[in-house]
PAPAKOL-927463 format. One record per residue: residue number from 1; z, x, y of N, C-alpha, C in turn; residue in one letter; chain. Coordinates in steps of 0.1 Angstrom, whole numbers, always signed. Layout:
N
<drengu><k>NUM</k><n_zz>Z</n_zz><n_xx>X</n_xx><n_yy>Y</n_yy><ca_zz>Z</ca_zz><ca_xx>X</ca_xx><ca_yy>Y</ca_yy><c_zz>Z</c_zz><c_xx>X</c_xx><c_yy>Y</c_yy><r>a</r><c>A</c></drengu>
...
This chain:
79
<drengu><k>1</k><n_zz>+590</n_zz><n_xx>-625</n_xx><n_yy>+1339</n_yy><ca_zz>+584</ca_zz><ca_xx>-615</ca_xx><ca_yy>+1347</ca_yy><c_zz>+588</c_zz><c_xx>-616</c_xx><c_yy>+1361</c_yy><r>x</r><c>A</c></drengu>
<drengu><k>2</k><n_zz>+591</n_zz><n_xx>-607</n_xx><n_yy>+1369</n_yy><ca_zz>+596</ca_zz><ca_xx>-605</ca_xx><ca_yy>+1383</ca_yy><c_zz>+586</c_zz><c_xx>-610</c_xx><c_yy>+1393</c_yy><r>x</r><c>A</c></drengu>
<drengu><k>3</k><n_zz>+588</n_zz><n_xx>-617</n_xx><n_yy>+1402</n_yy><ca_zz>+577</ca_zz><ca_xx>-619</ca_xx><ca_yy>+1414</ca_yy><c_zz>+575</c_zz><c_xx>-607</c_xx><c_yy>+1418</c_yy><r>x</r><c>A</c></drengu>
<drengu><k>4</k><n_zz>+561</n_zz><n_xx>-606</n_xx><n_yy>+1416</n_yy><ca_zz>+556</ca_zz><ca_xx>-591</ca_xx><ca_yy>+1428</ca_yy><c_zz>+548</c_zz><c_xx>-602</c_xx><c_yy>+1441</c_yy><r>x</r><c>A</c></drengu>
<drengu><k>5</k><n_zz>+553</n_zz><n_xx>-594</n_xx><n_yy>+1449</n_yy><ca_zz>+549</ca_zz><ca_xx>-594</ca_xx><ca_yy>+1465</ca_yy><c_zz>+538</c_zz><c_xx>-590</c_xx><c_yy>+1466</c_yy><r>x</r><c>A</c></drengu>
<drengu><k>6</k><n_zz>+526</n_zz><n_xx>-595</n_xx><n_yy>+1474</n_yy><ca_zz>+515</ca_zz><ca_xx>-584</ca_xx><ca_yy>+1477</ca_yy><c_zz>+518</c_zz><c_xx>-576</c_xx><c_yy>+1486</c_yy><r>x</r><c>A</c></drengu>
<drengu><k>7</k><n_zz>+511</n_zz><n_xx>-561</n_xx><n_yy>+1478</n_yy><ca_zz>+513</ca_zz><ca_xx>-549</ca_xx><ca_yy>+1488</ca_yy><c_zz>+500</c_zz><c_xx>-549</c_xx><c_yy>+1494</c_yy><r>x</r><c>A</c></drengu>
<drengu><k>8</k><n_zz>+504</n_zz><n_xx>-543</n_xx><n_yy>+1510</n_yy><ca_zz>+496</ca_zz><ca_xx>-537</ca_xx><ca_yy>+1516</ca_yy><c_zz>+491</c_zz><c_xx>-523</c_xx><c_yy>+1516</c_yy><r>x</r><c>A</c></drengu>
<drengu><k>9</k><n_zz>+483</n_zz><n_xx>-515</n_xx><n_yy>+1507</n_yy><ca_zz>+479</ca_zz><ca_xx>-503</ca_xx><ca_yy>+1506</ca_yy><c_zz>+479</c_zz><c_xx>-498</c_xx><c_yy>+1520</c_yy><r>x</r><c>A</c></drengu>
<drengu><k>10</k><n_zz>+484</n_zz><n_xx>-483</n_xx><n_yy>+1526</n_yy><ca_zz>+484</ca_zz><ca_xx>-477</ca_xx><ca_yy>+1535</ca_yy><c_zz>+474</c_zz><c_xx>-469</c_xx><c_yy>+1537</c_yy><r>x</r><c>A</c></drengu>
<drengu><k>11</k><n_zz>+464</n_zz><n_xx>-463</n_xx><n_yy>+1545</n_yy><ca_zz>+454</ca_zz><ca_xx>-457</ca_xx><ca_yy>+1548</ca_yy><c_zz>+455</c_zz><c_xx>-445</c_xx><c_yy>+1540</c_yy><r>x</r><c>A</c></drengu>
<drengu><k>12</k><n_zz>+466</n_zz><n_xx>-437</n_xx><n_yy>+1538</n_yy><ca_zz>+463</ca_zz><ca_xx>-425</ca_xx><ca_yy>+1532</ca_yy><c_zz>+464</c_zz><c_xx>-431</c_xx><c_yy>+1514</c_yy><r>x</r><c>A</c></drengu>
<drengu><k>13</k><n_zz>+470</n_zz><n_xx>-443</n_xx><n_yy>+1511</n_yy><ca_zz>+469</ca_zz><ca_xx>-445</ca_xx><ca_yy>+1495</ca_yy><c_zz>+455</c_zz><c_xx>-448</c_xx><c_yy>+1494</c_yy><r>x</r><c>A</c></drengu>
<drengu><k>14</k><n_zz>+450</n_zz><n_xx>-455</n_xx><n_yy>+1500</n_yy><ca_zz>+430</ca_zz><ca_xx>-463</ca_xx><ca_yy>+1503</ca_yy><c_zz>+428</c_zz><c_xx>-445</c_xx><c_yy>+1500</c_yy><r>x</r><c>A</c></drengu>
<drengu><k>15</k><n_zz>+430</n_zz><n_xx>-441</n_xx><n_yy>+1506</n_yy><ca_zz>+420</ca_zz><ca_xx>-426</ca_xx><ca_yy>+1507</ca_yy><c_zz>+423</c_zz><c_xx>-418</c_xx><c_yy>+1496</c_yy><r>x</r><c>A</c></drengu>
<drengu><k>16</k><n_zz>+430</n_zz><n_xx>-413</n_xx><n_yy>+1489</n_yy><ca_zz>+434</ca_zz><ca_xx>-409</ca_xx><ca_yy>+1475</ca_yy><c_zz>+428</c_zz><c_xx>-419</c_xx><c_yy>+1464</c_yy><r>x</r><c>A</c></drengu>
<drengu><k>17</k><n_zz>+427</n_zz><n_xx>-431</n_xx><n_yy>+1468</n_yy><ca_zz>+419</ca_zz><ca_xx>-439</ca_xx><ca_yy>+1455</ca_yy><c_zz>+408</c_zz><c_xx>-434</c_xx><c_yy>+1455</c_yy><r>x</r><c>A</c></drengu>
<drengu><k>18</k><n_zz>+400</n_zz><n_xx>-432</n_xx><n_yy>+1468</n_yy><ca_zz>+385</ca_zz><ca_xx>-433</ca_xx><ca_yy>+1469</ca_yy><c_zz>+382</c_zz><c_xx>-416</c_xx><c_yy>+1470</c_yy><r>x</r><c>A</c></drengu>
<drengu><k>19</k><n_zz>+389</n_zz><n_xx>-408</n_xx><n_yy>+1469</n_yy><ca_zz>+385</ca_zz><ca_xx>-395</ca_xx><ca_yy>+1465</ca_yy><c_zz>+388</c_zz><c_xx>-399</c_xx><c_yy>+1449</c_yy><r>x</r><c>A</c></drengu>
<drengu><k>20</k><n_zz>+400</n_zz><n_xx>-403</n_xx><n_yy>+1445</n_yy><ca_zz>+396</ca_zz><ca_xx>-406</ca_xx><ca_yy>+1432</ca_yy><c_zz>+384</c_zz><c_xx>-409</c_xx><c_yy>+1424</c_yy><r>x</r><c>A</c></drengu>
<drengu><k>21</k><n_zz>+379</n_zz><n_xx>-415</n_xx><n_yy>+1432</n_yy><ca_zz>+366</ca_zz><ca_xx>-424</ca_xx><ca_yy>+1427</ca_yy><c_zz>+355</c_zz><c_xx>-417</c_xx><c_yy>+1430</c_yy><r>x</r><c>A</c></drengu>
<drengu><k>22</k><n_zz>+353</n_zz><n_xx>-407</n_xx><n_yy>+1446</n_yy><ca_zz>+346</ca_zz><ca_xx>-398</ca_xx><ca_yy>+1444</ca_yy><c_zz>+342</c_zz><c_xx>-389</c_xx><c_yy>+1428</c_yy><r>x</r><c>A</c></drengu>
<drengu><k>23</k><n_zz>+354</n_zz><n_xx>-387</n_xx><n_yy>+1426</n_yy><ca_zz>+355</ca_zz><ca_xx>-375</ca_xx><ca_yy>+1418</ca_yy><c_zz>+352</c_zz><c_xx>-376</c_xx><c_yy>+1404</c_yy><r>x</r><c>A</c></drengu>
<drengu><k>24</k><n_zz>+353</n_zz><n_xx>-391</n_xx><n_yy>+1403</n_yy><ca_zz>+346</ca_zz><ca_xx>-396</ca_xx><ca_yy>+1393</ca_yy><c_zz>+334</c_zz><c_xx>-407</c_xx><c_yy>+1390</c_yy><r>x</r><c>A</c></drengu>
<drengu><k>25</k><n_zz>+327</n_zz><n_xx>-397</n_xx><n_yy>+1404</n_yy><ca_zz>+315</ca_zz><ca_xx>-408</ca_xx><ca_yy>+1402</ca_yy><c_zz>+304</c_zz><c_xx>-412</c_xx><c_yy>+1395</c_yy><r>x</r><c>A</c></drengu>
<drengu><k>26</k><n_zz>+309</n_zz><n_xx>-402</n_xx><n_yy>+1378</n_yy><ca_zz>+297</ca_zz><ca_xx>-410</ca_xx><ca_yy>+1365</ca_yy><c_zz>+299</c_zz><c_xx>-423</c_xx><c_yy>+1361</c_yy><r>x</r><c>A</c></drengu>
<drengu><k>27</k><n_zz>+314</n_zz><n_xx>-425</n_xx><n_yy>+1364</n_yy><ca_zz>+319</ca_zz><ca_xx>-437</ca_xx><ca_yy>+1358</ca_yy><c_zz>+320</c_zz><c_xx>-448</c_xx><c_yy>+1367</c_yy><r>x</r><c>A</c></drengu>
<drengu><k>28</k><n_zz>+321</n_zz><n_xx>-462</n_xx><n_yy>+1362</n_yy><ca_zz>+316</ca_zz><ca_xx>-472</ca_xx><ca_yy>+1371</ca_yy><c_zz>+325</c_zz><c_xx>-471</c_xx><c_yy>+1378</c_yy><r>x</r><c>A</c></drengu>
<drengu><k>29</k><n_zz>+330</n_zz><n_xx>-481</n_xx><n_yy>+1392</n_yy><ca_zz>+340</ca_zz><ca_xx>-482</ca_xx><ca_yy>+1400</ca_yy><c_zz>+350</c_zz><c_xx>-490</c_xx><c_yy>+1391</c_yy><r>x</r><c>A</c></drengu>
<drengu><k>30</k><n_zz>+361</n_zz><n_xx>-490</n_xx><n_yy>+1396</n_yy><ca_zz>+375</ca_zz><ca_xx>-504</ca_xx><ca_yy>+1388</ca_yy><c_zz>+372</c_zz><c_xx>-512</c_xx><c_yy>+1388</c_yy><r>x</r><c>A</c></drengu>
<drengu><k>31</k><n_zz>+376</n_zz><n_xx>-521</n_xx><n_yy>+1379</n_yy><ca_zz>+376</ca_zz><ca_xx>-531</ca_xx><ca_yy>+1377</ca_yy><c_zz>+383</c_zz><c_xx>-541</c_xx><c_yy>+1388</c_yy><r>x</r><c>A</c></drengu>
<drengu><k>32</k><n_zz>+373</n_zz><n_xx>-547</n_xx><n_yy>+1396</n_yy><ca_zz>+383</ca_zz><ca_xx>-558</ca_xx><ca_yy>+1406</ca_yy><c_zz>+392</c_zz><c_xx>-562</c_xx><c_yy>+1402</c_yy><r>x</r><c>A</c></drengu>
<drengu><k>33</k><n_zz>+396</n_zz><n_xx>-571</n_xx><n_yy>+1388</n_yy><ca_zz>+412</ca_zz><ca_xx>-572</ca_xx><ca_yy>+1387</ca_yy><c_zz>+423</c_zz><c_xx>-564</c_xx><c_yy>+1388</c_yy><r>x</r><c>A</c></drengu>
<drengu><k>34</k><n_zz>+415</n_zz><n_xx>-551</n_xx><n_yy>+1383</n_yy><ca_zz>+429</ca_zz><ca_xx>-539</ca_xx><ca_yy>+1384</ca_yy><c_zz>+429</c_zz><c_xx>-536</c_xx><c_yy>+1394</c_yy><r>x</r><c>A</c></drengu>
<drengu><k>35</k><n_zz>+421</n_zz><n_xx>-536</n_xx><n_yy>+1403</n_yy><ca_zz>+421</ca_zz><ca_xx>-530</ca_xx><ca_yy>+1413</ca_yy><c_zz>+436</c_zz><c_xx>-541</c_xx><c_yy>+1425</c_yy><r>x</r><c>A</c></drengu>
<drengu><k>36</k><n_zz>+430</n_zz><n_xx>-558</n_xx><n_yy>+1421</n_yy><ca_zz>+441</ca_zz><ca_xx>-567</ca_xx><ca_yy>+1425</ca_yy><c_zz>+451</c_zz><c_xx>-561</c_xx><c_yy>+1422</c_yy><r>x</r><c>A</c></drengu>
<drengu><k>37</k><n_zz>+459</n_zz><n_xx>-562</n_xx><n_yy>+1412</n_yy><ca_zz>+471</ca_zz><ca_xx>-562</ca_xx><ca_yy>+1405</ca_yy><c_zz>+476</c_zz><c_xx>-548</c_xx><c_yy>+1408</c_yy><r>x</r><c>A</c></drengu>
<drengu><k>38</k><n_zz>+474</n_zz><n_xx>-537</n_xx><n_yy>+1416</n_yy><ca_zz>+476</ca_zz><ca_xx>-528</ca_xx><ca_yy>+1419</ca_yy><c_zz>+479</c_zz><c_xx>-527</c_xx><c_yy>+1433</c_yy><r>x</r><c>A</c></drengu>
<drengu><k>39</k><n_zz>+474</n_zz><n_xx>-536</n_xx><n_yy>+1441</n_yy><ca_zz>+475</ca_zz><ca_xx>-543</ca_xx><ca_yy>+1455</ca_yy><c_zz>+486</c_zz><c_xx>-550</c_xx><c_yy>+1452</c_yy><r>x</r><c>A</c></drengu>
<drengu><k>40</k><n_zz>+486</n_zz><n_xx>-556</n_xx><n_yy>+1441</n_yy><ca_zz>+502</ca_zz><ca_xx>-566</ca_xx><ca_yy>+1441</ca_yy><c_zz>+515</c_zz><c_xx>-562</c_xx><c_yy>+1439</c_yy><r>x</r><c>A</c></drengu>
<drengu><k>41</k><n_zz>+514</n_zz><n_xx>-547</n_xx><n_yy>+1434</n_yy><ca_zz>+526</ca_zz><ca_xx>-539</ca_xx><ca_yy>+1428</ca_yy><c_zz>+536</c_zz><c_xx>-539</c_xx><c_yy>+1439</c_yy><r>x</r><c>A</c></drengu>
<drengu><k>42</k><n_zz>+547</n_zz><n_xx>-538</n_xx><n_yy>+1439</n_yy><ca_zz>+551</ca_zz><ca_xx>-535</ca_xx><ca_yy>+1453</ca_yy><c_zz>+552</c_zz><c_xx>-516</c_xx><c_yy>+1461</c_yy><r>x</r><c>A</c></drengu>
<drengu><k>43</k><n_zz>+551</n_zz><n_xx>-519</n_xx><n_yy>+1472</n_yy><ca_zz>+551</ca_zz><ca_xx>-504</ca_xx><ca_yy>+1477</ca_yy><c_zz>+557</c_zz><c_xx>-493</c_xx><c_yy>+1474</c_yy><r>x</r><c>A</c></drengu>
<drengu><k>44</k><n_zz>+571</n_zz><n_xx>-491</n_xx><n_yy>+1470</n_yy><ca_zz>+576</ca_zz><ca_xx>-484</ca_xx><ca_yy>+1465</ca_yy><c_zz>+573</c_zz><c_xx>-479</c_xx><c_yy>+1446</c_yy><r>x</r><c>A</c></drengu>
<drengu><k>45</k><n_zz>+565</n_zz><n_xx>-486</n_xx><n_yy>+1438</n_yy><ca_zz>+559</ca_zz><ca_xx>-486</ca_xx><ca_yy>+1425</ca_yy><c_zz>+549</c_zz><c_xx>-482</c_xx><c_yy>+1429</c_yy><r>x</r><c>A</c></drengu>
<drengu><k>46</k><n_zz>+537</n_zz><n_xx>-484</n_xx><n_yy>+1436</n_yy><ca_zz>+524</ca_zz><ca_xx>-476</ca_xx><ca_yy>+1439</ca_yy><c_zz>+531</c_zz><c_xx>-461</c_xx><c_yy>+1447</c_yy><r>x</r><c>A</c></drengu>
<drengu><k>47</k><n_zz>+541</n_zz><n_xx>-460</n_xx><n_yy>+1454</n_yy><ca_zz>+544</ca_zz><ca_xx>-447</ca_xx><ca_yy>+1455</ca_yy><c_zz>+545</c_zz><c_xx>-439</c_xx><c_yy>+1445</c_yy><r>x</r><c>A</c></drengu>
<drengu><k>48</k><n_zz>+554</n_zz><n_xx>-443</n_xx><n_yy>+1438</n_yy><ca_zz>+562</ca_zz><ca_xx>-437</ca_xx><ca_yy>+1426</ca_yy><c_zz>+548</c_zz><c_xx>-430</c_xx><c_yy>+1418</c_yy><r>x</r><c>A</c></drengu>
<drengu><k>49</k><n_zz>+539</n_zz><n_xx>-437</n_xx><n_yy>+1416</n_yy><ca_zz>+524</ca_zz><ca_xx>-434</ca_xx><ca_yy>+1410</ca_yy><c_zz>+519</c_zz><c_xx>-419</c_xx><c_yy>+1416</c_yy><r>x</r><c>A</c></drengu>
<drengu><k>50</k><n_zz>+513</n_zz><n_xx>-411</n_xx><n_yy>+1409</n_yy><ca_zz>+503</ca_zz><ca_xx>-396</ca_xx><ca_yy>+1404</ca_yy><c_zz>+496</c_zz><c_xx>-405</c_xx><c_yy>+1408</c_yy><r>x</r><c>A</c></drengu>
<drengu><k>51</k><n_zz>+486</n_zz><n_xx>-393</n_xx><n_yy>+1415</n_yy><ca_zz>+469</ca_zz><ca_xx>-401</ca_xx><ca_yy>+1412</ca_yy><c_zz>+469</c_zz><c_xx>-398</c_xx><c_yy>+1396</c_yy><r>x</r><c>A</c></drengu>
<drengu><k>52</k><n_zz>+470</n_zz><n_xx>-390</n_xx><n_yy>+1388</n_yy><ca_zz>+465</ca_zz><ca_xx>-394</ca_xx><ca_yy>+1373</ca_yy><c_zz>+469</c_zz><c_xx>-408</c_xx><c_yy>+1367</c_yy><r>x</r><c>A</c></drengu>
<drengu><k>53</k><n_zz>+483</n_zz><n_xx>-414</n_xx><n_yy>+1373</n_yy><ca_zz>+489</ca_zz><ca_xx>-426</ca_xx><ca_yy>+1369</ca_yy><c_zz>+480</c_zz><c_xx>-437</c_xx><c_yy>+1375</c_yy><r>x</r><c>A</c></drengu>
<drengu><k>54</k><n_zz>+475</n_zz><n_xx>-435</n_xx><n_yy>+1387</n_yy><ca_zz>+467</ca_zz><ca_xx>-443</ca_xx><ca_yy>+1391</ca_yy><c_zz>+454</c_zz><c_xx>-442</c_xx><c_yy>+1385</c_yy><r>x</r><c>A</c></drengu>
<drengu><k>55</k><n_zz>+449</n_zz><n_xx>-433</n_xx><n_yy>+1387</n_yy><ca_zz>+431</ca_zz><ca_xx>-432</ca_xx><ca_yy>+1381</ca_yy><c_zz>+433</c_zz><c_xx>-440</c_xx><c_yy>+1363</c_yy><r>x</r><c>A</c></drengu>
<drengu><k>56</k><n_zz>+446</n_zz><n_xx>-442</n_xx><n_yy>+1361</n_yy><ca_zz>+447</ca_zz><ca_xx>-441</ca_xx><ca_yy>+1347</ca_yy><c_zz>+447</c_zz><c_xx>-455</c_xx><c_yy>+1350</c_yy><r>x</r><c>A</c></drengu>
<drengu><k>57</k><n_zz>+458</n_zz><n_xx>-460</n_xx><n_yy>+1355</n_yy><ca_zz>+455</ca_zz><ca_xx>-477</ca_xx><ca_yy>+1360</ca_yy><c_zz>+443</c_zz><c_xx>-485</c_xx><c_yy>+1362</c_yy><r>x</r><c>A</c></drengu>
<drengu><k>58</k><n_zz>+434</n_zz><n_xx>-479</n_xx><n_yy>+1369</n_yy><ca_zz>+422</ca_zz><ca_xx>-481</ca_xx><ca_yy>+1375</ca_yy><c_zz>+413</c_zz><c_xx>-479</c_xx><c_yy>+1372</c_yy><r>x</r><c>A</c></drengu>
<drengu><k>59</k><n_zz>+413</n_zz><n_xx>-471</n_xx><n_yy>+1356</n_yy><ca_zz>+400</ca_zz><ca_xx>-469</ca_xx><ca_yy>+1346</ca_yy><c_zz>+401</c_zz><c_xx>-466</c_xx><c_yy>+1331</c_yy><r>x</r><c>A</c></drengu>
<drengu><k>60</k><n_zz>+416</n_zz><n_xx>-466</n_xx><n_yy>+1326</n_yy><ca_zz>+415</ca_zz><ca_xx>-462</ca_xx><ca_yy>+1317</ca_yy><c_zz>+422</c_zz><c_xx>-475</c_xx><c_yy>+1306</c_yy><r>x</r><c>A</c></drengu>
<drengu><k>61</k><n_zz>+426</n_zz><n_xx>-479</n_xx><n_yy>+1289</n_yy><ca_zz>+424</ca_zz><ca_xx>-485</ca_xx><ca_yy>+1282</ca_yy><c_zz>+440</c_zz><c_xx>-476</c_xx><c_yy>+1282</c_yy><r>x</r><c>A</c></drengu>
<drengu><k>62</k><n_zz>+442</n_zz><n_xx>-470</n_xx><n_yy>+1277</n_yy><ca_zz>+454</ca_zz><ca_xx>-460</ca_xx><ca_yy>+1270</ca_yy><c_zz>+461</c_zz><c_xx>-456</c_xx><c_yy>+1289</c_yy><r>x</r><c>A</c></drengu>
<drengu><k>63</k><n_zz>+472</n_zz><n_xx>-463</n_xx><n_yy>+1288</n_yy><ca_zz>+478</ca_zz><ca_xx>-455</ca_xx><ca_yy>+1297</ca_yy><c_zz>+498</c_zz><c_xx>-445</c_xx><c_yy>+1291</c_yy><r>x</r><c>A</c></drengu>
<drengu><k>64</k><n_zz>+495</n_zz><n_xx>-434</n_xx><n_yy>+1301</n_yy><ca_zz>+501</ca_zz><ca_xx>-423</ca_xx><ca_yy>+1300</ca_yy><c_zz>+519</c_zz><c_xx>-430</c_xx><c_yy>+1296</c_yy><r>x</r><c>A</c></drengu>
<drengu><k>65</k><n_zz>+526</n_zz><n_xx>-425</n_xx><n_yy>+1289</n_yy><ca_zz>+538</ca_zz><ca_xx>-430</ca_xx><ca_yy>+1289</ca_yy><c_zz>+550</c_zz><c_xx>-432</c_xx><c_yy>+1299</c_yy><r>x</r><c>A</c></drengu>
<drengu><k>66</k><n_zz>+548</n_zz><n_xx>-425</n_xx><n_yy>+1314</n_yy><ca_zz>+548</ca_zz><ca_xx>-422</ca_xx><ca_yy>+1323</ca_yy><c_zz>+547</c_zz><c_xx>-436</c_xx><c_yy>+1333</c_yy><r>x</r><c>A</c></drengu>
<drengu><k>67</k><n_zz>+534</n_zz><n_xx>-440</n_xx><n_yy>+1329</n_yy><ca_zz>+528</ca_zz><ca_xx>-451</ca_xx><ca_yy>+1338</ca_yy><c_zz>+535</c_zz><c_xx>-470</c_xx><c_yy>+1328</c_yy><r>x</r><c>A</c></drengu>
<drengu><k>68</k><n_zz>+534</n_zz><n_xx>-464</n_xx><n_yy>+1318</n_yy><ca_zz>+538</ca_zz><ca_xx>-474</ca_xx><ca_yy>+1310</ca_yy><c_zz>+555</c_zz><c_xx>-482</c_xx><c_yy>+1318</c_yy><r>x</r><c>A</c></drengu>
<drengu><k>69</k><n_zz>+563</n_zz><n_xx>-466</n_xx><n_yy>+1318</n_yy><ca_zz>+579</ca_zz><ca_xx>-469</ca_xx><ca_yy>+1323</ca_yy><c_zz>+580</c_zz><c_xx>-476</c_xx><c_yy>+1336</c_yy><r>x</r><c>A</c></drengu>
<drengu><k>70</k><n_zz>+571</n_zz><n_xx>-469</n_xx><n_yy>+1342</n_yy><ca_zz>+570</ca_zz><ca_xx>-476</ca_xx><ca_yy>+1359</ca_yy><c_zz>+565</c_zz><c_xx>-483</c_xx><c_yy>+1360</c_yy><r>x</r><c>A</c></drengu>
<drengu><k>71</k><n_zz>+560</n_zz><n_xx>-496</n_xx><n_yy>+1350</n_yy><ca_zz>+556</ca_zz><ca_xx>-511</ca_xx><ca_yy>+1353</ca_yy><c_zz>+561</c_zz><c_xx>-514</c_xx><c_yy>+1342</c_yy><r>x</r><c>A</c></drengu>
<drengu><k>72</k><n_zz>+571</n_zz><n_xx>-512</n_xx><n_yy>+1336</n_yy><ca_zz>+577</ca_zz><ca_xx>-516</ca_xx><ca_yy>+1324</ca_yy><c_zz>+579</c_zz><c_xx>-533</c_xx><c_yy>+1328</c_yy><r>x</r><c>A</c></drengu>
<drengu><k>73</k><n_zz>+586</n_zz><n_xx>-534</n_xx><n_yy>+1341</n_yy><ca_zz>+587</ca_zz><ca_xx>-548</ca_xx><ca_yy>+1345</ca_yy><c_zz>+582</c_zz><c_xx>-558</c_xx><c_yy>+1349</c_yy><r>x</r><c>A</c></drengu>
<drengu><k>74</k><n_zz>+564</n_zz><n_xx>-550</n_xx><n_yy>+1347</n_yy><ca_zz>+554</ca_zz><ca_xx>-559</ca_xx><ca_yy>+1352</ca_yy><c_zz>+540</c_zz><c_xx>-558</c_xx><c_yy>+1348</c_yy><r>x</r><c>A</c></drengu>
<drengu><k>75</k><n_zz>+546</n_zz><n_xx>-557</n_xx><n_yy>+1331</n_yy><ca_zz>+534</ca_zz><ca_xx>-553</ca_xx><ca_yy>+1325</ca_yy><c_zz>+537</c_zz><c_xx>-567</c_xx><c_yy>+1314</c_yy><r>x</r><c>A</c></drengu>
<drengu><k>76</k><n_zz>+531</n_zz><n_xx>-577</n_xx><n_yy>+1311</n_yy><ca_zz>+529</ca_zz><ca_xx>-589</ca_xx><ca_yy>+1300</ca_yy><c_zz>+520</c_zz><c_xx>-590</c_xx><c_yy>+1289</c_yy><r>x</r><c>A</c></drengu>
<drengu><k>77</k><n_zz>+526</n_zz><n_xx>-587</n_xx><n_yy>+1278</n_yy><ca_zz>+526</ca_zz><ca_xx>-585</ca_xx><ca_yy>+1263</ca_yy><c_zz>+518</c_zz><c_xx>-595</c_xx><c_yy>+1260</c_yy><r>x</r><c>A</c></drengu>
<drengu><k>78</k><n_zz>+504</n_zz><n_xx>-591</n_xx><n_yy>+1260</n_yy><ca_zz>+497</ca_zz><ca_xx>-604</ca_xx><ca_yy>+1254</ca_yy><c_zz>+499</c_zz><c_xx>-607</c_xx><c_yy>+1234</c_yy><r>x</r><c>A</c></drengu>
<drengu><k>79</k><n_zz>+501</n_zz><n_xx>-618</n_xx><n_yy>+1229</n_yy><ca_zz>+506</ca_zz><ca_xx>-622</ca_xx><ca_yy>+1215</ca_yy><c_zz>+491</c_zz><c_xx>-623</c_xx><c_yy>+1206</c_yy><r>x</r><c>A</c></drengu>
């Protein structure tokens, strides 16, 4: 697996999470881990990211085939 760097989220990515989260405020908040490992991605891969690719990161079980390609290299296959 590739060393990821921790990223520093930029004020306008923070603010598209958290309208995210507004928007979905039946459902609990993320998961603190995902929420890490999303912080760890590097900056140009959290760009690359839709908010659907993200809200999908950040709450969902099934992610989009889309989101799957753009962490293809930092996604580990549990056996």
């Amino acid at each position: 697996m590739p060393h990821c760097s921790r990223l520093i989220l930029g004020t306008s990515l923070i603010a598209e999470i958290r309208k995210m989260g507004e928007k979905r405020s039946l459902n609990a908040a993320p998961d603190s881990d995902r929420v890490a490992a999303l912080r760890s991605l590097p900056r140009d891969i959290v760009q690359s990211m839709s908010r659907e690719e993200i809200r999908a990161f950040l709450h969902e079980d099934i992610w989009p085939d889309s989101l799957k390609e753009k962490l293809k290299d930092y996604i580990v296959h549990e056996d």
